[in-house]
N, C-alpha and C positions, 0 to 999 in steps of 0.2 A: 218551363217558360218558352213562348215559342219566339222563332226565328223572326217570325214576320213584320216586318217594316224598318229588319236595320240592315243599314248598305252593305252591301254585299264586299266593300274593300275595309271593313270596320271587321265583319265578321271574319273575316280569314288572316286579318293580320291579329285578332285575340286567338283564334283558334293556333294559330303557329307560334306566337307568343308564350303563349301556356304550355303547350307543348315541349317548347325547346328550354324554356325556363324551366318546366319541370325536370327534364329529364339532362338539361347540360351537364349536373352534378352528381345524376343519377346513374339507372342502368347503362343510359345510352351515352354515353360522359365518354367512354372508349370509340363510339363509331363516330362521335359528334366531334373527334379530334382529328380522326381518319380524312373526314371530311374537309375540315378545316389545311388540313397539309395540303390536300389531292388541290382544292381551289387555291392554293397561294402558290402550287407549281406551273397550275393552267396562265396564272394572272403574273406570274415571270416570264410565261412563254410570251404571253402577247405584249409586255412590257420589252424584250431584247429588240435591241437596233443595230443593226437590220435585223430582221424576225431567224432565227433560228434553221438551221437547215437551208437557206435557202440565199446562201452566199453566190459569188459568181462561179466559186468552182463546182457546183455542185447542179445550177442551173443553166451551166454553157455560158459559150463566147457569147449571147445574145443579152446578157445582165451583166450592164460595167459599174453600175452604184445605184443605191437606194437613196431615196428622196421622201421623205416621209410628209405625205399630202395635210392639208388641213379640214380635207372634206371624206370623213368616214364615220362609221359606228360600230356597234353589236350588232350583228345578226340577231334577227326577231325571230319567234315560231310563228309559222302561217298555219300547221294545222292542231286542230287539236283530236285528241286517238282516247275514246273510252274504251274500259276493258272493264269485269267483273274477275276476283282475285282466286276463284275457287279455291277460298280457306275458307276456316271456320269462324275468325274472329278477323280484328284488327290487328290484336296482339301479333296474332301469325303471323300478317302481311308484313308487317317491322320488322320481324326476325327473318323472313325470308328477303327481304333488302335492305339487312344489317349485316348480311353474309358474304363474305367474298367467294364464297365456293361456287353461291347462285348466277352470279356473273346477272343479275336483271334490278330493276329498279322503278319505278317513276316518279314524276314529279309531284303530284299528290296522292293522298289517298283518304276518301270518304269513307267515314262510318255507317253501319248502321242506322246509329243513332245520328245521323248527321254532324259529326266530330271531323273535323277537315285539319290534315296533317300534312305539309309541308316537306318532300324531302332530297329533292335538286331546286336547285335556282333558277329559272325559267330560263336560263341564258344559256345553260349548259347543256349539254346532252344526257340523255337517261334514255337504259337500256330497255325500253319496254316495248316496242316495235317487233323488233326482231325483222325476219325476212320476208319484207311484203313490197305490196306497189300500191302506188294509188295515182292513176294517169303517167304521168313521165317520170315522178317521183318514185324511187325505187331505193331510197335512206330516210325513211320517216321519221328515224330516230333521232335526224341531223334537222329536222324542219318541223317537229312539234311539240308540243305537250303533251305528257302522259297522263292518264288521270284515272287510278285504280279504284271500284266501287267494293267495298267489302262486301261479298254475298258469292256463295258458294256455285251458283250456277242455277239454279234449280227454283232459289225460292223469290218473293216478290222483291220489288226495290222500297225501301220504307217510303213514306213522304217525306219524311225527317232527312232521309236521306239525297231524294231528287232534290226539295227543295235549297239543301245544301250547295247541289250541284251546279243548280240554277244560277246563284248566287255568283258560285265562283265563275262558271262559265261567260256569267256578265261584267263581270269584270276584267277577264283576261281579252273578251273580243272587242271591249274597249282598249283595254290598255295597248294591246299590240295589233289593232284592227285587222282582226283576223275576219274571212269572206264565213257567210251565211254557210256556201257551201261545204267547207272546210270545218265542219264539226263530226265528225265520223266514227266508225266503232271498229275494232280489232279485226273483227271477223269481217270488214270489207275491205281493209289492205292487206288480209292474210286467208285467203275464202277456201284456200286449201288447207290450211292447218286449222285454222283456231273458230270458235261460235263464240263467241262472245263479243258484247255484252250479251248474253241470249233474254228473250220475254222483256226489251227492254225497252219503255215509255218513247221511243222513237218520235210519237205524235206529240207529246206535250213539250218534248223541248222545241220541236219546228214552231208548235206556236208562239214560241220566248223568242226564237230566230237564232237557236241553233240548229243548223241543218233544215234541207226540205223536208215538204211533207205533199202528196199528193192530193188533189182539190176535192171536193165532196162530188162534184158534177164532174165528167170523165168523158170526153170526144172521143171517136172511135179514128184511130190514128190510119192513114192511106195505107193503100194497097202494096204499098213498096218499102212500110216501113222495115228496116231494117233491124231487130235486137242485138245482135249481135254488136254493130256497129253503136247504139244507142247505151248498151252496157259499159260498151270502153271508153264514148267520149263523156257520160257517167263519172267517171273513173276507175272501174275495176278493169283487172286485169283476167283478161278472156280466154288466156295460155290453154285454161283447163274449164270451157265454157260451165259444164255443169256446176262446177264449185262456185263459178261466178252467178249464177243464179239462185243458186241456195243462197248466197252471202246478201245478194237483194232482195230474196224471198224473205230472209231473217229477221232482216232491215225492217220493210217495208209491209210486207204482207201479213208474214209469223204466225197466221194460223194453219200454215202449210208451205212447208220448205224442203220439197221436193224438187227432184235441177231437173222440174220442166213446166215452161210457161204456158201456162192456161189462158185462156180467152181476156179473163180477166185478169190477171196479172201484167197481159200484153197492154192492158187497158191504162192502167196504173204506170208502167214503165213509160208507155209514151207521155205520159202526162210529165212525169220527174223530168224526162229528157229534155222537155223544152225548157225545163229552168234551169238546165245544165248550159244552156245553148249560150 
């Protein structure tokens, strides 16, 4: 049966439904406890008055008492960080962040088959970032969503499973209005370690209005344009230009991601730059 024409906050709250109904009393009934502990330790830390650690002896003569305001919240995720899982299966990707050994995680993960699994709370942090940057941002881990696509690297993305994506993607940039630009892939806040998503539909999410996409018609940008400069206010991090290039060739180009811009790549970068502007 297909996917299409049911809301996209209908489908991901049955898809985690099922899931965790299945498996609370099931295989995962041990890590689904683990969990359950780790969040009612987070949720006493931010319950103590005054907040924990951070008494007067500890913060200096400059803090004489806490005053607990009436105007605060949760911190929201503003980006969100695809990645592809290079495993074999679904199953895999569970067992490898069921593990404490693996120390990694994220917040969802997409099947294949378009099976969408649930496994931090958007509120929390998940290990799936690691050590990147994305403009001044340099803790991804502290300011997004992770969102893990089952597919080993190598092979296509199903529809079953974009259009899953889609789904949730629309619902998270409603629900925590996260910016057009701020839909991004592993391998652009990590351009020296990681390719991934690699071969991955880049154009058809820009058209749902996650992330840019570059215009069909392309001006030929001034004699002074800068790349270098145009990469980083982009957002990538230019430390190791060539990486930075291939992470936008990857992105954007993909039918050659080589870390050197061609006539025409210069062509395409200036175009992105202005909607970065």
């Amino acid at each position: 049966m297909s996917n299409q024409g049911f809301p996209a906050n209908i489908l991901l709250i049955c898809s985690t439904v099922l899931f965790f109904g299945a498996c609370s009393s099931g295989r995962y009934a041990a890590t689904n406890k683990v969990y359950k502990q780790q969040a009612k330790s987070f949720a006493e830390t931010i319950q103590a008055f005054p907040p924990e650690n951070q008494h007067i002896d500890s913060l200096g003569e400059g803090l004489q008492s806490f005053v607990g305001t009436v105007n605060f919240g949760i911190r929201k995720p503003n980006f969100v960080i695809i990645h592809h899982t290079a495993q074999s299966s679904l199953d895999e990707t569970i067992k490898t962040f069921t593990l404490t050994k693996t120390q990694v995680s994220a917040h969802y993960v997409v099947s294949r088959d378009g099976k969408v699994v649930q496994m931090v709370n958007d509120y929390l942090r998940a290990n799936h970032a690691g050590v990147g940057r994305w403009g001044n941002d340099t803790d991804l881990n502290s300011s997004s969503i992770g969102i893990e696509l089952d597919n080993n690297g190598n092979e296509p993305f199903s529809d079953a499973q974009i259009n899953s994506l889609c789904y949730l993607l629309a619902t998270l940039k409603k629900k925590y209005n996260i910016p057009t630009a701020n839909f991004i892939g592993h391998a652009d806040i990590a351009p020296k370690r990681k390719p991934d998503p690699n071969k991955f539909p880049w154009k058809k999410l820009a058209e749902k209005g996650f992330g840019y996409w570059y215009d069909p018609v392309l001006k030929l940008p001034p004699t002074d344009f800068n790349t270098d400069v145009a990469l980083r206010l982009i957002g990538y991090d230019i430390s190791n230009i060539g990486a930075a290039i291939t992470a936008f060739k990857r992105h954007f180009v993909q039918n050659d991601i080589t870390p050197k811009l061609t006539p025409a790549d210069k062509l395409i970068l200036y175009n992105l730059y202005t909607k970065y502007l």
